[in-house]
N, C-alpha and C positions, 0 to 999 in steps of 0.2 A: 945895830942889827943888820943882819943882811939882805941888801936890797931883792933879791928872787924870793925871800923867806915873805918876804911883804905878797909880791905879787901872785906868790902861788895861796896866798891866803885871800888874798881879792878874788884872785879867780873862783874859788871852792864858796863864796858868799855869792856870787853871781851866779854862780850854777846851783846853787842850795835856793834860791829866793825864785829864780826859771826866770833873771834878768838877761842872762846871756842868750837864750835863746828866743825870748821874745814873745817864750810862751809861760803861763802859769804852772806853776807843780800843783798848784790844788786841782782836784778830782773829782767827779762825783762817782757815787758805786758803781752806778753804771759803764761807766768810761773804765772802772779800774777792771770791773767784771769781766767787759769785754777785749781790754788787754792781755788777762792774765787769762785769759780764756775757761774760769770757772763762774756757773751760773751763780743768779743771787739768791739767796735762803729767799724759799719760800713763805708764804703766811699763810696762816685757814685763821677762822673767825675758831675761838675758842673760848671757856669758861672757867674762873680758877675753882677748885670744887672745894678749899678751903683757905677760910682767914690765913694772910702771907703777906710776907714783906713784898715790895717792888724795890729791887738793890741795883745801884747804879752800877754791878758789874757780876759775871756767874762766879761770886763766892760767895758764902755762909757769911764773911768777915767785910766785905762791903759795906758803902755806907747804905741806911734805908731813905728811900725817897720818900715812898710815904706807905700805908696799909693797904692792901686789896684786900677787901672782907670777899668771903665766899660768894659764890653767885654769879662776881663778877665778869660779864663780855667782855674778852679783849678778843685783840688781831694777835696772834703766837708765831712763833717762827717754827717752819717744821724741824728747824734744826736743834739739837741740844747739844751744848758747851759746859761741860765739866759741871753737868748735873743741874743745869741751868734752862730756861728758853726765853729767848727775848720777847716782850710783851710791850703794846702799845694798847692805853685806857682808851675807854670813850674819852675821857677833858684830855686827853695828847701827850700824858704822861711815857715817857719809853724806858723801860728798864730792864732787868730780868729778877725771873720767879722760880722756884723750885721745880723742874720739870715733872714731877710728880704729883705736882699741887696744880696742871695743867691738861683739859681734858680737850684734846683737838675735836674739830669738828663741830663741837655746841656753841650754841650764842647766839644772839638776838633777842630781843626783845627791846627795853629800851634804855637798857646800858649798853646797848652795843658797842661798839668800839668801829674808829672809821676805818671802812677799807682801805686794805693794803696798796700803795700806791708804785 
């Protein structure tokens, strides 16, 4: 093989893993937010107003994490993704729900769901 075919593949593993430069590639949102200079999805406390799946991604065809029966307080994202809103339980479950099966604004009591951080 040829030896620059080697080195330009070493190089591309040093800059994919942030060896070469010293620094990490991992991110947290915040860092990427305020790179990319768009704010982070908001949260309001909300209530789901009917039994729903919590699905580890916004499709119908996801997997299910577990049931949100009605009633329940989460944290919501104010944003919706392809008919979807990301919801976080009171026990710290994160997933997405049916945005229509999400009532921004309600909740508390003592399902609450932790504030948004």
């Amino acid at each position: 093989m040829n030896r620059n075919w080697f080195v330009g593949v070493g190089a591309a593993v040093l800059m994919m893993t942030g060896c070469a430069g010293g620094g990490s590639i991992m991110r947290t949102e915040a860092e990427l937010a305020q790179k990319s200079g768009k704010p982070l999805a908001t949260t309001v406390t909300a209530t789901v107003s009917r039994d729903s799946a919590l699905r580890a991604g916004p499709d119908g065809e996801m997997q299910v994490i577990q049931q949100v029966p009605a009633g329940t307080a989460v944290t919501a994202s104010e944003t919706v993704s392809r008919g979807f809103r990301r919801v976080t339980t009171a026990d710290g479950k994160s997933g997405f729900v049916e945005a229509s099966a999400v009532e921004l604004g309600t909740g508390g009591g003592s399902n609450a769901a932790p504030a948004a951080k």
